[in-house]
C-alpha positions in Angstrom: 75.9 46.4 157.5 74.3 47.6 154.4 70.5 47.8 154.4 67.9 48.6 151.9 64.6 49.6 152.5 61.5 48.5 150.4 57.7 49.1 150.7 55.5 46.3 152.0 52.0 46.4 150.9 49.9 44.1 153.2 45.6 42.7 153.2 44.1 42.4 156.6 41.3 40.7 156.5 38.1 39.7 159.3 34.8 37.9 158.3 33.5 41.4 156.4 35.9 43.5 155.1 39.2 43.3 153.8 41.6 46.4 154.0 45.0 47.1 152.5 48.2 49.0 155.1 51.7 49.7 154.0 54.7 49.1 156.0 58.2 49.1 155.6 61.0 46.5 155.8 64.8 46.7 155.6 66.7 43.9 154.0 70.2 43.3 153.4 71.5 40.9 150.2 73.8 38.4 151.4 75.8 35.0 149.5 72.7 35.1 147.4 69.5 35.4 149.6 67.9 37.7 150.6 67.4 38.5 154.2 64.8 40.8 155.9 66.6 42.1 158.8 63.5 44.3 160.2 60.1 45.2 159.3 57.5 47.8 160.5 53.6 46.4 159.6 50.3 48.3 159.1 52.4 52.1 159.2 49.8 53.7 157.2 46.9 53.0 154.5 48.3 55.0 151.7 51.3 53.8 149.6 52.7 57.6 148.5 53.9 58.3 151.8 55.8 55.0 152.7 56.8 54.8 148.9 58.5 58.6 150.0 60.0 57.4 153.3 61.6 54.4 151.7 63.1 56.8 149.3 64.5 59.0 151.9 65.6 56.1 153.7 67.5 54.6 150.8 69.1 58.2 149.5 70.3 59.0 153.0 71.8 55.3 153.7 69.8 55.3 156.9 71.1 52.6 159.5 68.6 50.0 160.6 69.2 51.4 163.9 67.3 54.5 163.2 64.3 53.1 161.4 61.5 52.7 164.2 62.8 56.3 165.4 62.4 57.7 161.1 59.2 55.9 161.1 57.8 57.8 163.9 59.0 61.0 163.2 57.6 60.4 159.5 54.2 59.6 160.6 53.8 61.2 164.0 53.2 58.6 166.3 55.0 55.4 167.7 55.4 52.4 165.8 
């Protein structure tokens, strides 16, 4: 199965402040729709970085199988 990977810009909110994370989440087009198959939340505050990994990700084909282990060596520490 063919995925492709896309950035995920998410708001977290509490009672004061509001901050903004980027994750990651692989999705595969079938009969139409548009199905996310996995996704990794709140991976990092910056978007470069993701933005970069989902490039990689995308160029190399990378099989969902391998994402949570990509994302940790990307970033350093377990998703």
């Amino acid at each position: 199965m063919h995925c492709h990977y896309l950035v995920v810009r998410e708001t977290y909110m509490d009672d004061e402040h509001a901050r903004t994370a980027y994750g990651i989440a692989a999705v595969i087009e079938y009969d139409g729709c548009v199905s996310v198959m996995q996704s990794i939340s709140d991976i990092y505050p910056e978007l470069a970085p993701v933005r970069d990994l989902v490039k990689c990700c995308n160029a190399l084909d990378l099989e969902l199988i391998h994402l949570e282990e990509i994302v940790e060596d990307f970033f350093g520490e377990r998703v």
